[in-house]
C-alpha positions in Angstrom: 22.7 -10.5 1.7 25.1 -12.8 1.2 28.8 -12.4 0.1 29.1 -8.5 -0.7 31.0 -8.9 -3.4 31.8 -12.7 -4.3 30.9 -14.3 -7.4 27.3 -15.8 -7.9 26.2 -19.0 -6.6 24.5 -20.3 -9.9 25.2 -19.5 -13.4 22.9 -19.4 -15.7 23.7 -21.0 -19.3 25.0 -17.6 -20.5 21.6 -16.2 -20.5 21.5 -13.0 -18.4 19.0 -13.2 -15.7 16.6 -10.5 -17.2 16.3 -11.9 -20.0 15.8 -15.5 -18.2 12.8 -14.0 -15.8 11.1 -12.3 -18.5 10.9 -15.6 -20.7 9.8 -18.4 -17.4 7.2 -16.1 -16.1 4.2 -17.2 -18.2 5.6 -20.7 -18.3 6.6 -21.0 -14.4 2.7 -19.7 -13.5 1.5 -22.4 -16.3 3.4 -25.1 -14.3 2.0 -23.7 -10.8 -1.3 -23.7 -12.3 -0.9 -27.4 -13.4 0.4 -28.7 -10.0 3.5 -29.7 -12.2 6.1 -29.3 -9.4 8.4 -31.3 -10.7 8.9 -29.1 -13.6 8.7 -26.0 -11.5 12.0 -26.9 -9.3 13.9 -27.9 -12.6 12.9 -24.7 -14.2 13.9 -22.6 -10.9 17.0 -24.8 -10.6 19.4 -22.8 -12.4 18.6 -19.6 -12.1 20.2 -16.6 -10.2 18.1 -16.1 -6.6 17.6 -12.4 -7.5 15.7 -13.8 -10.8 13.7 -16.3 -8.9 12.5 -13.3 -6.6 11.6 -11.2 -9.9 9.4 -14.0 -10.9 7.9 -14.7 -7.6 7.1 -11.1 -7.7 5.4 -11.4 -11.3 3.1 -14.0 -10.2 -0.7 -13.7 -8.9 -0.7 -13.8 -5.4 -2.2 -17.2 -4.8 0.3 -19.1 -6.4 3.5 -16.8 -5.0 3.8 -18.5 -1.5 3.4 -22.1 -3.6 6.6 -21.6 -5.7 8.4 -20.0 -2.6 7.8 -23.2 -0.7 9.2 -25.1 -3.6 12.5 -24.0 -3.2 15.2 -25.5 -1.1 16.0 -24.2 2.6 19.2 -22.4 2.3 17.8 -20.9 -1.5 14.0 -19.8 -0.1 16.3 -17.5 2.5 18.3 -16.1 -0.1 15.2 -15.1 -2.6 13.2 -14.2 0.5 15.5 -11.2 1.2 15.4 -10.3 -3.1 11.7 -10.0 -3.0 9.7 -6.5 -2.5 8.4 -5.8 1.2 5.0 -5.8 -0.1 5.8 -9.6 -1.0 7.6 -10.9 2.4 4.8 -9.1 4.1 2.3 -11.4 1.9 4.5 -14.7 2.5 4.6 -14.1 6.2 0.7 -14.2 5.8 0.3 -17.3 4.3 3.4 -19.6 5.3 2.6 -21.3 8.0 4.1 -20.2 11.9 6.9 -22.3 11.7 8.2 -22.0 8.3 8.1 -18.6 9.1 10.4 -18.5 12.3 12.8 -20.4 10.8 12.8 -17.8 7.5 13.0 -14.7 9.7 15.8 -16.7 11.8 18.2 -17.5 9.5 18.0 -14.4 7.4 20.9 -11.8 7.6 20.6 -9.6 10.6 20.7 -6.1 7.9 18.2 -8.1 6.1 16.3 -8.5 8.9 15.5 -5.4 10.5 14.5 -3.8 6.9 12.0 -6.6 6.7 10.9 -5.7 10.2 11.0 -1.9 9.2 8.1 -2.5 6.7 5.9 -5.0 9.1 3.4 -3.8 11.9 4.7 -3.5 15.3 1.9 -5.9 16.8 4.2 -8.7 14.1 7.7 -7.5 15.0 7.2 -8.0 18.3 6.2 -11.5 17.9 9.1 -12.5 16.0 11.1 -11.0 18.0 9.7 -13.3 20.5 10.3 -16.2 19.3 13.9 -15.9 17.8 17.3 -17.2 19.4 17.9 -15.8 22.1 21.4 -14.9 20.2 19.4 -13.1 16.7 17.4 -11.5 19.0 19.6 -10.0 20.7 21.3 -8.9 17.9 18.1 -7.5 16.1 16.7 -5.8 18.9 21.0 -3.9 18.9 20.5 -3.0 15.3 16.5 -1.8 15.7 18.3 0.5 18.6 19.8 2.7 16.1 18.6 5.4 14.3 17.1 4.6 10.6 19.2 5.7 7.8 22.4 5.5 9.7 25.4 3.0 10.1 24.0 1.5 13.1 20.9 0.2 11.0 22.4 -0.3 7.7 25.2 -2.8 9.2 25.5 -6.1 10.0 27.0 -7.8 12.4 28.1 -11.1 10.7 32.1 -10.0 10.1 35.9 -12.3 10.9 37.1 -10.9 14.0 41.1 -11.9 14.1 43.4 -10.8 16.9 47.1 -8.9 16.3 48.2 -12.4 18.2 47.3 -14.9 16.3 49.7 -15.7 13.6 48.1 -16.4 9.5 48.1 -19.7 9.9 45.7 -19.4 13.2 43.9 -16.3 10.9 43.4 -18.7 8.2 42.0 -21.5 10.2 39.2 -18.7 11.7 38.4 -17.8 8.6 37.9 -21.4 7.0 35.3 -22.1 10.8 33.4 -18.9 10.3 33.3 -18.2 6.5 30.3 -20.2 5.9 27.9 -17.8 8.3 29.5 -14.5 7.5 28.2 -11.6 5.5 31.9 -11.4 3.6 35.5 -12.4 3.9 37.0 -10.5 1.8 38.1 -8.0 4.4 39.2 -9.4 8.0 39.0 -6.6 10.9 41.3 -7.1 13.3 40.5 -6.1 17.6 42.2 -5.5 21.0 40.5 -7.7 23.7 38.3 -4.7 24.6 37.2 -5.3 21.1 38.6 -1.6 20.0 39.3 -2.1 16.3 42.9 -2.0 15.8 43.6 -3.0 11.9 42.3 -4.7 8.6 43.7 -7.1 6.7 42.5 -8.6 2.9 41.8 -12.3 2.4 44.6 -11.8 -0.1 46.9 -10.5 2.8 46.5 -13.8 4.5 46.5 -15.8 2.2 50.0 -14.5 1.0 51.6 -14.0 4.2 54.1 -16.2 5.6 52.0 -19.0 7.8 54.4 -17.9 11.0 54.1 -14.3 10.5 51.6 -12.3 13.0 48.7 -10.0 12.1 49.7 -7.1 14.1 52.5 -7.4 11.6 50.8 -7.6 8.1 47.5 -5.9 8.7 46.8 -2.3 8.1 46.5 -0.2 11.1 45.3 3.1 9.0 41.6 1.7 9.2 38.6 4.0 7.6 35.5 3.6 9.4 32.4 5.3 10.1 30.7 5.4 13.3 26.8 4.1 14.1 25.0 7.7 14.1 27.0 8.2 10.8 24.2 9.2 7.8 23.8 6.6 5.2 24.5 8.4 2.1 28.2 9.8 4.2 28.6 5.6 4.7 28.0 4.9 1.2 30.2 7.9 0.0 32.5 6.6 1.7 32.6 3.0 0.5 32.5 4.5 -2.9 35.4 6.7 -2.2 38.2 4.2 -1.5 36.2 1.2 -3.6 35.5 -1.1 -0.4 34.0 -3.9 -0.6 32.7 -3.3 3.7 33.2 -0.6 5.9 34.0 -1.4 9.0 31.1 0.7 11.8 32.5 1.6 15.5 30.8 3.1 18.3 31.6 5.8 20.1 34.6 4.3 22.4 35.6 3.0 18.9 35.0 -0.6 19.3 33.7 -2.5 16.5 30.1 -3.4 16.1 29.2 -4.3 12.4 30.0 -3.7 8.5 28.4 -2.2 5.7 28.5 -4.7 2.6 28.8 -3.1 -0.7 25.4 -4.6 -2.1 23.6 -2.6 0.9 25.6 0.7 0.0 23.8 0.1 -3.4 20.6 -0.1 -2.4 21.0 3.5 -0.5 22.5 5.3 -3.6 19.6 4.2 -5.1 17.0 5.7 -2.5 18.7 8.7 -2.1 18.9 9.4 -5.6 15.2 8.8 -6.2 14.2 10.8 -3.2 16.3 13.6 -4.5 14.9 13.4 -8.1 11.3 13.4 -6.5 12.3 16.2 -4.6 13.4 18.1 -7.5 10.2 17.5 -9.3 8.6 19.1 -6.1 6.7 15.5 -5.3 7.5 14.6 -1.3 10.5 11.9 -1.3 8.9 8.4 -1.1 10.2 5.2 -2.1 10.0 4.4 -5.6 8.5 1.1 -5.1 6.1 2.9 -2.8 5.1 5.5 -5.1 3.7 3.2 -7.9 2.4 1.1 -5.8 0.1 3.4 -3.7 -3.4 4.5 -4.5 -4.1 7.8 -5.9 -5.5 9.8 -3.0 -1.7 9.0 -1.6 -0.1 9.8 -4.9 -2.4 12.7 -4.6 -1.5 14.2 -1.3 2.7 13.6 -2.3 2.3 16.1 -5.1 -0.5 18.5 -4.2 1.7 20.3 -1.3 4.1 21.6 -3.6 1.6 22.5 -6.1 -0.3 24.3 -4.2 2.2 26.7 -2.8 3.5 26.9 -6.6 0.1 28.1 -7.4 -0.1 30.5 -4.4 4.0 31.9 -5.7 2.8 32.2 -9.6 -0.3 34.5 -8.0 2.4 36.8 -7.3 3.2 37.0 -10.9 -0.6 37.7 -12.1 -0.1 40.5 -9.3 2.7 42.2 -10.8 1.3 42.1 -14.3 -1.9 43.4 -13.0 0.2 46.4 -11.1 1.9 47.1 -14.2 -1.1 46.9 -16.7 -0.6 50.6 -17.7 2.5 49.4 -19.7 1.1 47.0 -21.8 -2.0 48.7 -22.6 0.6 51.5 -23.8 2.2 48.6 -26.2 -0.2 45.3 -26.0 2.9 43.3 -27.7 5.2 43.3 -24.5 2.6 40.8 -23.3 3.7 38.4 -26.3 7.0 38.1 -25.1 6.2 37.4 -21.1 6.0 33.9 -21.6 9.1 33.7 -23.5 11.5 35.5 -21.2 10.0 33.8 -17.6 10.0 30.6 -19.7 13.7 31.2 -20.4 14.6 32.0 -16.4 12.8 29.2 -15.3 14.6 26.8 -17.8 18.3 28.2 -16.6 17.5 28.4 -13.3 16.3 24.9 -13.1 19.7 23.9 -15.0 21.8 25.4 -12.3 20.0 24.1 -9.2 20.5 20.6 -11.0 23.8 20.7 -11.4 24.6 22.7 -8.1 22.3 20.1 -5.9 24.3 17.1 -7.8 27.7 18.4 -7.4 26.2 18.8 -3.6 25.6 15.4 -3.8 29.0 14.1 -5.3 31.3 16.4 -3.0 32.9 17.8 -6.5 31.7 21.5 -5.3 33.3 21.2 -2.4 36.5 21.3 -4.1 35.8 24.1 -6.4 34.2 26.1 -3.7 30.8 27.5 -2.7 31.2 31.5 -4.1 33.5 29.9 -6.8 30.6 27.6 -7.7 27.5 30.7 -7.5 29.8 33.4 -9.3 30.5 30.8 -12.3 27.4 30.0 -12.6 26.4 33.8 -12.7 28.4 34.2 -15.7 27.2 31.1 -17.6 23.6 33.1 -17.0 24.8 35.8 -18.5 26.5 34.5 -21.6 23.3 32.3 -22.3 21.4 35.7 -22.1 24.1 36.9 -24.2 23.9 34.4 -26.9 20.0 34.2 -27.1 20.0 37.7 -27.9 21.3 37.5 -31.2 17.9 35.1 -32.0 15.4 37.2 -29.9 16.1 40.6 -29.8 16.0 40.6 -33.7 12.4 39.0 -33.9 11.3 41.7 -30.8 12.4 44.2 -32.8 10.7 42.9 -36.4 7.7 42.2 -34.3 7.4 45.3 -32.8 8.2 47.6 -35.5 10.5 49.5 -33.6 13.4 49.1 -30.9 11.3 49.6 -27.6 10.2 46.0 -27.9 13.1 44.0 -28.7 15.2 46.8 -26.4 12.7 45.8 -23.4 13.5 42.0 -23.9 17.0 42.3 -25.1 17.7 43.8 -21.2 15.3 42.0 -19.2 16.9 38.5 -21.0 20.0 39.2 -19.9 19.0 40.1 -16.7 16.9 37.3 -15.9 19.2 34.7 -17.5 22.2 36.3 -14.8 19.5 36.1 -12.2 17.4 32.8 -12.6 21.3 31.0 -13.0 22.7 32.7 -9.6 19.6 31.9 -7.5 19.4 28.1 -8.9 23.1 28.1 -7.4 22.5 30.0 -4.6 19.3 28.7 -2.8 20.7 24.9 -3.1 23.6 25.7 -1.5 22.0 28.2 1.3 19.5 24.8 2.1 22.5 23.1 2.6 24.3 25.2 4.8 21.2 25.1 6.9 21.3 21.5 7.5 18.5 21.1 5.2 18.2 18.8 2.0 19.1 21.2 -0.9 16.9 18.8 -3.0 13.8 20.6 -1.3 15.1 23.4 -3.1 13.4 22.1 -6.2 13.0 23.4 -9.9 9.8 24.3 -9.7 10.3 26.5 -6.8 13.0 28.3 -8.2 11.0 28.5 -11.7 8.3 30.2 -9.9 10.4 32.5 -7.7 12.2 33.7 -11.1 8.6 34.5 -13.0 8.1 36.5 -10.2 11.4 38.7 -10.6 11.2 37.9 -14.4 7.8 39.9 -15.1 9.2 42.5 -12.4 12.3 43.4 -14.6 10.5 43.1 -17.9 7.6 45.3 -17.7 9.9 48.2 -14.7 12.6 47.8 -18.2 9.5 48.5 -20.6 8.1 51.7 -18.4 11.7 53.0 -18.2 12.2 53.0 -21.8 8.9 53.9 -22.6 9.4 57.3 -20.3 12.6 57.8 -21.5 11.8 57.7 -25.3 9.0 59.6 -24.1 11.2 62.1 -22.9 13.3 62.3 -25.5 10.3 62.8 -28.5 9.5 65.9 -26.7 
């Protein structure tokens, strides 16, 4: 997209562009409908490109290629790379061959290969045909990399300055190439063998004395990533030291691209929805995607997990079934079941959550991994600890007698302890074996503590039951 981080191109009467979309839609498809098109290009006209795409979106799909061709050049490029996949896929279909070349052409090179990512192969290859020689070649680099990494998250539109040329020079560079870049804000500085060297701010320039070299007021302490770097490490990265582009090398160091902020954006937001999906036990998907899939595919995402869940929880109707000669000795321990594996399920799903997003923010780093499982131990126990003084006094009024509210006063605080050291642990064992601790997921750990829940409670119950037993005769 273009310019990262630079100030809009239109402004829009000081109505905020939600607010703007939601109020054209009905009118903008009236307008369509009535083959006003003079109305529809002064209603577009001042409005924010990711607003036009919104709308576009909103509209039936006859009449969404008609109010993309009504827009200028330059603007139907920028809202093209705003609109849903689903959408460019359905405008590629009904442009026509050539308005379609020179869309795909002039479109970012990031921007690009994402479109091309959600197209057929039988397409991409076809456009890839019939571009520039000089976009082609710099698609088919970027389509080299692995997805989800630096390599395919960059582009490759960036200032390339020398340690030679003096501001002046620098400034004249970046007056030439500003116009076709993804950002100017940050200037990257290379030897001849293009090894990057330095960095320098637009604000650097512009400041500096117009004799004064580069290799004298750039910054050689450069943080980069390199092209097989993961995407969520590049966008933790950007976030960490508040860049505006990261500069991406390849393995002999020599620069190849940048990460814009506004694309770092967009892959916070997928990794947090595939870790949220995760944690509901539903297989990561795009969120987009998800709602706009058929059922047997919604279906499929969310059966997996629930059928191993209900596979786990027959484990539980096994160990109530081995322990049966309990409660038919005292019938109201099974009142309580639900409550205590309830209770585990709940804690240990609060610990995996905040274990799998400190994970996820680096904060648990710092703090330390048995730091991190022994604390929240402790806060187990001194929830089981304070939920005693409400349930161990209703076990005991209930049962008319302290081998009830005994039984669940124990297993509580045992399962509490438990349920909130294995929602740290498991997380944090995933991701010491390379795997997402997301898959780790609440439910899982819910199940796996009903398990060792109804275990403790009902061994706790025979044990006090011989015991007392013992002690009346």
């Amino acid at each position: 997209m273009n310019e990262a981080a630079g100030a809009p191109k239109k402004v829009t009467s000081g109505i905020s562009g939600s607010h703007l979309t939601d109020a054209m839609d009905h009118q903008l498809e009236i307008l369509l409908s009535a083959a006003n098109y003079d109305a529809v290009k002064t209603l577009l006209e001042p409005v924010q490109p990711v607003d036009i795409a919104e709308a576009i979106g909103s509209l039936p799909l006859v009449l969404q290629a008609l109010a993309f061709r009504l827009l200028s050049k330059n603007e139907a490029i920028e809202v093209y790379e705003y609109l849903d996949p689903s959408i460019q896929q359905s405008l590629l279909d009904r442009l026509r061959s050539s308005e379609v070349l020179e869309l795909v052409e002039e479109m970012s090179p990031d921007d690009r290969v994402r479109l091309f990512d959600e197209l057929p192969a039988k397409v991409v290859r076809r456009l890839l045909a019939e571009l520039s020689p000089s976009e082609r070649r710099v698609t088919a680099q970027l389509l080299g990399y692995e997805p989800e990494t630096g390599g395919r998250l960059m582009t490759t539109e960036f200032i390339d300055l020398k340690e030679f040329h003096n501001a002046a020079q620098a400034l004249s560079i970046v007056r030439s190439q500003a116009a076709d870049k993804e950002t100017i804000y940050s200037l990257y500085v290379t030897d001849r063998e293009r090894h990057l060297t330095g960095i320098l701010s637009l604000r650097d320039l512009v400041t500096a004395d117009p004799e004064d070299l580069i290799g004298d007021v750039m910054t050689r302490d450069v943080v980069s990533v390199r092209t097989d770097t993961d995407q969520e490490e590049v966008a933790r990265a950007i976030q960490r030291y508040d860049f505006l582009a990261l500069p991406v090398v390849d393995r002999e160091n020599r620069l190849v691209g940048i990460v814009t902020v506004d694309d770092v954006i967009d892959v916070i937001e997928q990794e947090a929805t595939r870790d949220l999906y995760a944690a509901g036990a539903v297989q990561a998907g795009d969120e987009d995607d998800y709602f706009q899939s058929n059922l047997f595919v919604v279906a499929r995402r969310r059966v997996v997990w629930l059928v191993v869940l209900v596979i786990a929880n027959g484990l539980t109707t096994q160990v109530i079934a081995m322990n049966d000669a309990v409660l038919k000795q005292v019938v109201l321990l099974a009142a309580f079941i639900p409550l205590l594996i309830g209770t585990g399920g709940n804690v240990g799903a609060q610990s995996s959550t905040v274990v799998i997003r400190g994970l996820s923010t680096q904060r648990i780093q710092a703090l330390g991994l048995m730091k991190a499982i022994f604390r929240e131990a402790l806060a187990g126990a001194l929830l089981g600890l304070l939920m005693l003084l409400v349930v161990v006094p209703f076990a005991w009024w209930r049962g008319e007698g302290p081998l009830v509210g005994a039984a669940v006063g124990i297993s509580l605080m045992a399962i509490t302890t438990l349920a909130a050291t294995a929602g740290a642990a498991l997380p944090l064992l995933f991701d010491r074996m390379g795997l997402d601790p997301a898959l780790m997921s609440a439910p899982f750990i819910t199940t796996a503590t009903d398990v060792a829940g109804v275990l403790i409670y009902l061994k706790t119950a025979a044990w006090l039951l011989a015991h007392m037993h013992g002690v009346n005769t």
